[in-house]
N, C-alpha and C positions, 0 to 999 in steps of 0.2 A: 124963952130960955133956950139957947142954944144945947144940942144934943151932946151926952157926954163923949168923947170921943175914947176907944179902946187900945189901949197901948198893949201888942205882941213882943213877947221878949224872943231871943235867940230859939228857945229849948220848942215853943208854940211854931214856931216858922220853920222849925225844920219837921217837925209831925207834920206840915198842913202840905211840903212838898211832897211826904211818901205817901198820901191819901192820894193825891193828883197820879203818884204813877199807877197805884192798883187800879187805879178806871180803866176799861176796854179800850184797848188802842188801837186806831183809826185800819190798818191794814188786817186785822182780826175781823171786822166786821167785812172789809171790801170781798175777803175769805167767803167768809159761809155767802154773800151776796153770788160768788160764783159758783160754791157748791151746792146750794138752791137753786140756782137759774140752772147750773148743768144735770143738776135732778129732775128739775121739771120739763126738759129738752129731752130729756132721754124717755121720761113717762106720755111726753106727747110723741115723739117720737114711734112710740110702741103702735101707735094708731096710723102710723104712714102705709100707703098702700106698697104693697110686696109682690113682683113680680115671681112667681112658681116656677122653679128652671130645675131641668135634670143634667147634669153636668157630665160629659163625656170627653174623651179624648182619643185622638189615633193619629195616621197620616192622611197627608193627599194622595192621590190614585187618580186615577184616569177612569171616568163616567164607561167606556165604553172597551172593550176587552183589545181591539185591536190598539189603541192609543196606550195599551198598558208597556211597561222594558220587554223585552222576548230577548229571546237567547237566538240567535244564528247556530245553526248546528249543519253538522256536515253527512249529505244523504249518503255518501258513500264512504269506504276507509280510505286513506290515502296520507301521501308526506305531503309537509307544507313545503313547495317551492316558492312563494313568493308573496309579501303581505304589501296590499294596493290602497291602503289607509293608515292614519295615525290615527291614536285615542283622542275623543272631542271632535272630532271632525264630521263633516256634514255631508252624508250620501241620499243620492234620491234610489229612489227605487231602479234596480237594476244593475246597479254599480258593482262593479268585482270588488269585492271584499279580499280575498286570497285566491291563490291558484295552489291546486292539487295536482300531484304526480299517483299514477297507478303503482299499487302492491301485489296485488293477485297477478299470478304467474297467468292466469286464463288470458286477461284484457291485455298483458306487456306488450302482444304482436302489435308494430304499429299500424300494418296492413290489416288487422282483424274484423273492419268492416269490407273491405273489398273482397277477400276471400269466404265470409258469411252469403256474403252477396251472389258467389259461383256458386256455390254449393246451391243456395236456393233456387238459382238459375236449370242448376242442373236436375236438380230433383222433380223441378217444373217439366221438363224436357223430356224426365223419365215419365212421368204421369202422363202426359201428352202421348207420347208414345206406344203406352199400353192403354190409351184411350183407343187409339187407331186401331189397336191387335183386339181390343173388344169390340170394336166393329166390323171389323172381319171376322170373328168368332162367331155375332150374332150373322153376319152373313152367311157363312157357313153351316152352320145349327139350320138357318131359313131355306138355302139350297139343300141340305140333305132331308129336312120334312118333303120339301116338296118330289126330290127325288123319290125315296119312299113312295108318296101318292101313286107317281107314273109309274114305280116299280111293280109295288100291289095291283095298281089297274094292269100291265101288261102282264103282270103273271095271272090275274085272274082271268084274263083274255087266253093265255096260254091254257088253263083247264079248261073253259069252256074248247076252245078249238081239241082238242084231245078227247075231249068227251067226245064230241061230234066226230070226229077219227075213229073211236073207238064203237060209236055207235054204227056207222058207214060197215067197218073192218064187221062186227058182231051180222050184221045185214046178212052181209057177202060168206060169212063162214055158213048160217041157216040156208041161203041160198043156196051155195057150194054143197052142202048136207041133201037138201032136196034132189040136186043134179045127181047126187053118189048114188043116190036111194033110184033114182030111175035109174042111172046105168047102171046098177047091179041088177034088178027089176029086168030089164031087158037082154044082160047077157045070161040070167038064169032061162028065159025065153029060148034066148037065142040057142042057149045048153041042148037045152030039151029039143029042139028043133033039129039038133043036131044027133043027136044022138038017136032021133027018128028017120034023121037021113033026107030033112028038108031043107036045110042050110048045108051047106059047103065049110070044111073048116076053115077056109080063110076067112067069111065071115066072121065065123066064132071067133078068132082071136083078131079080127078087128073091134068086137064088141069088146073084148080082153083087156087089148088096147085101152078103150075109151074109156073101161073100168079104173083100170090103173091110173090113167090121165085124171078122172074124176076124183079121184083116191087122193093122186099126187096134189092136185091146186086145193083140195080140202085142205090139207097138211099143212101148204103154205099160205091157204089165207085163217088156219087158228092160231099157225105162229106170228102171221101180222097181228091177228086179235090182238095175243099174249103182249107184244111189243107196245101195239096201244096203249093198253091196259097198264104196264111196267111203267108207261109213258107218260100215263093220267095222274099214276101215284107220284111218278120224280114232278111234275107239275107242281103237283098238290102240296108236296114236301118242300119244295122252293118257293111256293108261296109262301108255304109259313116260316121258313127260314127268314126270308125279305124281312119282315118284322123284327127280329131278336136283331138279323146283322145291321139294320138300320138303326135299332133302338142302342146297339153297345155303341155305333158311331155317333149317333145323336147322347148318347149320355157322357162320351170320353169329351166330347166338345162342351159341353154344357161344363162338365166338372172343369176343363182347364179356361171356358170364361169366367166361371168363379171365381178359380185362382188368379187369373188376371185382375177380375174387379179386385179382390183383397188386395192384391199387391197396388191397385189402383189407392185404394182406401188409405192403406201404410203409409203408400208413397205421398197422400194428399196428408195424413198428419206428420209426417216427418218435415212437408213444406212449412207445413204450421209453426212444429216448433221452431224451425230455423226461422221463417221469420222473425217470429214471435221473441228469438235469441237475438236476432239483428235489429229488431225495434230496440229492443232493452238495452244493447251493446250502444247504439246509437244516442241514443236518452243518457242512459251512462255517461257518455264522454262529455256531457254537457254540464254534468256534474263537479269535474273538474276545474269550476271555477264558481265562488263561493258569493253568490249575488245578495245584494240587499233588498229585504222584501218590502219595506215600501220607504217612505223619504224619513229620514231622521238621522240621529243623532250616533256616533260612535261612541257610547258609554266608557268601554272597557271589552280590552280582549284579552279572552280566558287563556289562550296557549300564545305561544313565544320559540321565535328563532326559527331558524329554517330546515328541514329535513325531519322536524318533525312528526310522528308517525300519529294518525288521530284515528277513531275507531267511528263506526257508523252509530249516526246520533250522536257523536260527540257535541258539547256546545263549541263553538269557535271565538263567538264575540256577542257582546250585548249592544242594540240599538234599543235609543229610544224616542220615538215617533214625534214628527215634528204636530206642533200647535195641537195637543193632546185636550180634550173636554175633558177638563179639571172638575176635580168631586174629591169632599170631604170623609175617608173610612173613620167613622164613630163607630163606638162599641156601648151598649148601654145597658144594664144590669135585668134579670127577667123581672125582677119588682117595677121594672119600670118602663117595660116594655106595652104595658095594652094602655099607657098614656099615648106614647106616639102612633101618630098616621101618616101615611104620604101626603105629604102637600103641608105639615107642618112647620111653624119658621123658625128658625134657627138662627144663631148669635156664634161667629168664629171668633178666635184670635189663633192668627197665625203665629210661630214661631217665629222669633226673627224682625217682629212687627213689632214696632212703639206701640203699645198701647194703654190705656187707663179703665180699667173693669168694674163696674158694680153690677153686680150678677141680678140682683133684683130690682136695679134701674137702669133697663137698657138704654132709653134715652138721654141717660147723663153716661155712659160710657163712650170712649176713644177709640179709637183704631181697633175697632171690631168690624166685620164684616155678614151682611145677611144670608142669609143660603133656605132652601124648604127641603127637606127631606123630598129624597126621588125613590130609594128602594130598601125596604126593610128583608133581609133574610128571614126564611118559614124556619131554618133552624139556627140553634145555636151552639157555641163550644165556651165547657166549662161556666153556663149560664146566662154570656154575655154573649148577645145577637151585635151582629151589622147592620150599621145602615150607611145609603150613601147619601151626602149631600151638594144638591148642586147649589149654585148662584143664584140668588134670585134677582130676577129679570127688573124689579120695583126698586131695588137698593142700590149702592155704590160698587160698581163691578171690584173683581179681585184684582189684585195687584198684581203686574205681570212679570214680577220679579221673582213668583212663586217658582218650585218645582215638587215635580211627585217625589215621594220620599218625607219630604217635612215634615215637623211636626205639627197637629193643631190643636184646638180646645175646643169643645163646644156647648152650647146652652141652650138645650129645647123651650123655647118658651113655652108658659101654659098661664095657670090662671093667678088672676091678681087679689090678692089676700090682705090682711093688716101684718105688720108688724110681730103683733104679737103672737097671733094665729100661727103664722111660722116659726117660729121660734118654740112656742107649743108642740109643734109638729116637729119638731125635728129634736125634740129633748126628748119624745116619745115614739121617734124613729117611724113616723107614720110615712105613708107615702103621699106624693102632692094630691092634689085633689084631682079629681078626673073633669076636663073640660069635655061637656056634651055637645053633639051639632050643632042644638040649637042656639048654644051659649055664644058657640064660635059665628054663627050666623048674626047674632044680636050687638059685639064686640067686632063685628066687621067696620071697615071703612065705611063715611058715606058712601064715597066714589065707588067702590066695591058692590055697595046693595044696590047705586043706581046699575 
């Protein structure tokens, strides 16, 4: 028996159309197919490994102090006559920069070194000269000692001779005394004999005679005595005089070779300083012209126009030093400072530079550049220390298109974590993890540990 067959009128066929649209429609499901799949992308996700990075920024610099800009300054005051460079341009070391005109009324003289130069000539001349006059003073002072000597010996020769004079004279008076004492002795004789009328008075006053003659040369050899004697003292007396008139001429000499030497003395520091004024004078005018201290670059110059007037230690113009060893100035917070050490690697992007960053995959980032920390500052200002970073010598050198001034970025590596670890960490503001020697020795290259 064939099956009954079901006949649908109008009112049944259009119910069974609005059943068909309430079903789940096809791009509703493709939906949650992607909201699921990017759910579970994002939960495995959370388990990827996470590069540790401390993020800093600053400029380039120059690794070494002399490759940093320096200022040109001017050691002495003076106008600017004349500028021997434009800005941008390339001087080696040595090169005039500008020429200076004197201000000080002292240096104006143009002859001021040729006439420094007499003057010390002559002061030379003077010293020299009162060198000769102190050697004739010591000759002098040496002739009058030794005079003195001869003097004192010959006057001591004169007492003794005067003594022996005077002893000789003293002899001949005791003698002459004995002579008196006999002819008086004998004309008392003769007296008596006479006056008994045994002698004759012409005898008597021959003996009278001879009394008086004995009488007389007494008289004259006690006034020789006395003479001696007068004689032994003025001796005596001018020997010791010898001494004092020798001693005031050896001390007048002595005091004006002093005065000599002083004036010696003066005259050799007064050489001094004029040299000393004509070295400076000299060096000075050398000054007047404004060199470049070693090869590089004309930056920028600080003053303008000519006549100028500039003061000592002014800056004049800024050079900055060719093919300078480039280093990256980071700055990095003290939280996060006893993470890094020297010799740690670093992750640049320059300023200026294409590049494409994922901070915690450095091997899928772009136009970043390597560098290792070279010098951490002992202090720091307002929290944040310095460090420099140079090149590292294993990676893609820098681009040499760079210059000091620019800006950079940078990212200390450190340790490698999950996903979600970090993201824990940094909703609770921790700080990264501290990588230890031995970690860093175990996370070494092969090629490294061989």
């Amino acid at each position: 028996m064939a099956p009954e067959l079901k006949v649908f009128d109008d009112t049944e066929k259009q119910q069974l159309e609005v059943m068909s649209e309430v079903q789940t429609p096809h791009l509703g499901r493709t939906l949650s197919y992607w909201i699921g799949g990017i759910f579970l992308g994002l939960i495995l996700s959370l388990f990827l490994p996470w590069t540790q990075n401390i993020r800093s920024q600053g400029t380039l610099t120059a690794l070494r102090p002399q490759d940093r800009p320096q200022t040109v300054e001017a050691t002495i005051a003076g106008r600017i006559e004349q500028w021997h460079v434009l800005e941008g341009a390339f001087v080696k070391k040595g090169d005039t920069i500008a020429s200076l005109s004197e201000i000080k009324e002292k240096y104006m003289d143009p002859n001021l070194l040729a006439r420094l130069g007499e003057q010390v000539d002559a002061k030379q001349d003077a010293v020299e000269a009162n060198r000769a006059k102190e050697q004739a003073m010591q000759e002098q002072i040496k002739a009058l000692r030794e005079g003195l000597v001869f003097s004192l010996q010959k006057g001591r020769n004169k007492v003794i001779q005067t003594r022996l004079k005077l002893q000789s004279d003293s002899m001949d008076v005791v003698a002459q005394r004995t002579e008196l004492a006999i002819a008086q002795s004998q004309f008392g004789r003769q007296e008596n004999l006479y006056k008994q009328g045994l002698k004759s008075l012409t005898e008597l006053e021959q003996r009278r005679l001879k009394l008086q003659e004995a009488q007389a040369k007494l008289l004259s050899l006690e006034n020789k005595y006395n003479a001696s004697r007068a004689e032994l003292q003025n001796a005596r007396t001018e020997l010791n005089s010898l001494q004092a008139e020798y001693g005031d001429k050896i001390a007048k000499a002595e005091a004006e070779l002093s005065a000599t030497r002083s004036y010696i003395y003066t005259a050799q520091a007064d050489v001094a300083k004029l040299q000393n004024e004509y070295s400076s004078t000299e060096i000075r005018s050398q000054y007047y012209q404004i060199v470049a201290p070693q090869d590089g670059y004309v930056v920028q110059t600080l003053k303008a126009g000519i006549g100028e007037t500039i003061k000592e230690g002014e800056p004049l113009a800024t050079i900055m030093p060719r093919n300078p060893q480039l280093a990256a100035e980071l700055y990095v917070n003290a939280l996060d400072l006893p993470l890094i050490k020297p010799g740690d690697e670093v992750r640049l992007q320059f300023e200026g530079w294409p590049t494409i960053v994922f901070s915690g995959w450095p091997g899928a980032s772009f136009g970043t550049f390597g560098g290792k920390v070279a010098i951490i500052d002992n202090t720091g200002t307002n929290g944040r220390y310095r460090m420099l970073v140079v090149p590292d010598p294993e990676e893609e050198p820098w681009p040499d298109q760079l210059r000091v001034g620019s800006g950079v970025y940078g990212w200390a590596m450190l340790k490698t974590v999950p996903v979600w670890y970090e993201l824990w960490r940094q909703l609770n503001n921790f700080p990264p993890d501290y990588t230890s020697t031995t970690e860093s020795k175990d996370t070494a290259k092969p090629s490294e540990k061989k």
